[in-house]
N, C-alpha and C positions, 0 to 999 in steps of 0.2 A: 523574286517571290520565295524561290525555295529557301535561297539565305534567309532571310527573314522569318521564317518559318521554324528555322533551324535554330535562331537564335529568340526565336521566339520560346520553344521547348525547354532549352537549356538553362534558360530565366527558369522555366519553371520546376526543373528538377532541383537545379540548385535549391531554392525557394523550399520545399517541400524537405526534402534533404537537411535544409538549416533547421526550419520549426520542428522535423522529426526527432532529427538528433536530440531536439533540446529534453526531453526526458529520458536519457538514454543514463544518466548518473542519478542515482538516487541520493535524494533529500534526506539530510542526515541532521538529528538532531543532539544536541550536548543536552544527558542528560540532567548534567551539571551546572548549565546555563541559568542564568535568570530569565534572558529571554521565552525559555521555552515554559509553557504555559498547562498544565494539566487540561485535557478540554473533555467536553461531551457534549453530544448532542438532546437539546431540550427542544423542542417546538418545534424542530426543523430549523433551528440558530445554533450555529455553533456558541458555547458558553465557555468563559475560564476559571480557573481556580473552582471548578464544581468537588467541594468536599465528600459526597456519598460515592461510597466506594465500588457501588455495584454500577453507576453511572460516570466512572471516573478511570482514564487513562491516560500517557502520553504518548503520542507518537516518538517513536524512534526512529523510523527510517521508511520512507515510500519513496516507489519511482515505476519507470515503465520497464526496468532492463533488469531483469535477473537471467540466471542459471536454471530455473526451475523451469521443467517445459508442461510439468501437469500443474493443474489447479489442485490445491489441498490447503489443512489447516491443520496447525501445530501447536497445543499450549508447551512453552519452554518451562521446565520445572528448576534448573540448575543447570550450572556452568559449562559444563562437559557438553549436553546437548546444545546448549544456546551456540559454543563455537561451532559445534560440526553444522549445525544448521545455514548460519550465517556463510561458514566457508562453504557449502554447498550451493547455498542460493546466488554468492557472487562467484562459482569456480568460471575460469574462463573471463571473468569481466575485467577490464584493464584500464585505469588501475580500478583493485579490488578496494572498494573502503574499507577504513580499519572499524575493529567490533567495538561497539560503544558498551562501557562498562554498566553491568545491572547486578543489583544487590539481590540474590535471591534466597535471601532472606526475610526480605522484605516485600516481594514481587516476582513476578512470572509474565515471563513473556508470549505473547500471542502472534505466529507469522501467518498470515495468509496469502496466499500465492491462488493469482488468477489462474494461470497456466498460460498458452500462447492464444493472441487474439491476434486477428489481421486488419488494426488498424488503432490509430491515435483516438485519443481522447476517455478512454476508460478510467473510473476510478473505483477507488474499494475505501470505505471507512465502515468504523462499528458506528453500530446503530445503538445497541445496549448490552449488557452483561447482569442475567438476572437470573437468579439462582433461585431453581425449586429444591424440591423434597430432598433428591436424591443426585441433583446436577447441576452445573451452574451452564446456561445458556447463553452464547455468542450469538449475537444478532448481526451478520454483514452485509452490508449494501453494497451491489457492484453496481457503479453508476456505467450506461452504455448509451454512445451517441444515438438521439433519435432519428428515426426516420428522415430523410435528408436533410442529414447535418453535413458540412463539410468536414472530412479527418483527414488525415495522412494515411497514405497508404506505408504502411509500416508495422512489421511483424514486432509485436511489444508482450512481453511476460510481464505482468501488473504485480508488485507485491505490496506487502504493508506489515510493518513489526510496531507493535505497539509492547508498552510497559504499563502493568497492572498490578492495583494492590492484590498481595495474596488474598482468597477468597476461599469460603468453604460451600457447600461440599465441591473439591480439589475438580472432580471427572466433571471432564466441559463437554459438552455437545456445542457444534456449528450448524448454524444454519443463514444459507447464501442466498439473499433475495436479490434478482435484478431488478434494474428500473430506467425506463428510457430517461434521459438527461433532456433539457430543453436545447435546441440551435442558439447559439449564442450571435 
């Protein structure tokens, strides 16, 4: 009984260990690719090829493992900060991904870092990018399992870099709504 027991457990670290690990590399995108698709969210659908530019970005790179241990938000204005950011957010991570090229001339980039959660399943996307008067406004959604959902038990730093058309007025304010996620 104890063997059984024992080998009962061991199924399930490993288990748990495999689907944890599987966000521990972030999801990188070429931004050069045809594949990749400018998106935003309309109606609660994600949409492609959405032309309006205050409603329009593409993911660069999301995962659950970064270097960042607070939660914060970054707009990247030009290339000197975009590397140090980048190198920071993967220092320590092995291997580190290499930095995806962004024309910032053209674009600016936005990183948002959850900071440390204790547990699988969290996500972060924009919700909108909508400019008043005086500032243009970040809408973020950190999706968080519901109420007993099953996760992994796994210490995860959420981040998310997106690529946006330049926009004016330049000074962005953030603002981070959670929301429980449904049990899948």
């Amino acid at each position: 009984m104890k063997k059984r027991l024992i080998t009962l457990l061991a199924g399930c670290i490993v288990t748990l260990v495999a689907f944890g690990c599987n966000s521990q590399n972030p999801k990188l995108n070429d931004p050069h690719s045809d594949e990749n698709k400018t998106t935003s969210l309309e109606g609660g659908k994600l949409m492609a090829d959405t032309k309006s530019i205050n409603n329009s970005w593409t993911v660069i790179a999301e995962g659950g493992q970064c270097a960042m241990e607070e939660a914060g938000q970054i707009q990247i204005t030009n290339e000197e900060v975009w590397k140090k950011t980048w190198t920071d957010a993967f220092n320590g991570i092995d291997p580190a991904p290499e930095i995806p090229e962004v024309d910032f001339s053209k674009n600016y980039v936005l990183a948002i870092f959850l900071g440390m959660v204790r547990t699988g399943g969290h996500t972060l996307n924009i919700s909108s990018i909508e400019p008043d008067s005086d500032s243009t406004m970040v809408i973020v959604k950190h999706g968080k399992p519901g109420a007993g959902c099953m996760t992994t038990s796994a210490i995860e730093f959420p981040f998310l870099f997106v690529s946006v058309a330049r926009y004016s007025p330049e000074v962005t304010k953030f603002t981070v709504q959670s929301e429980e996620l449904p049990c899948n």
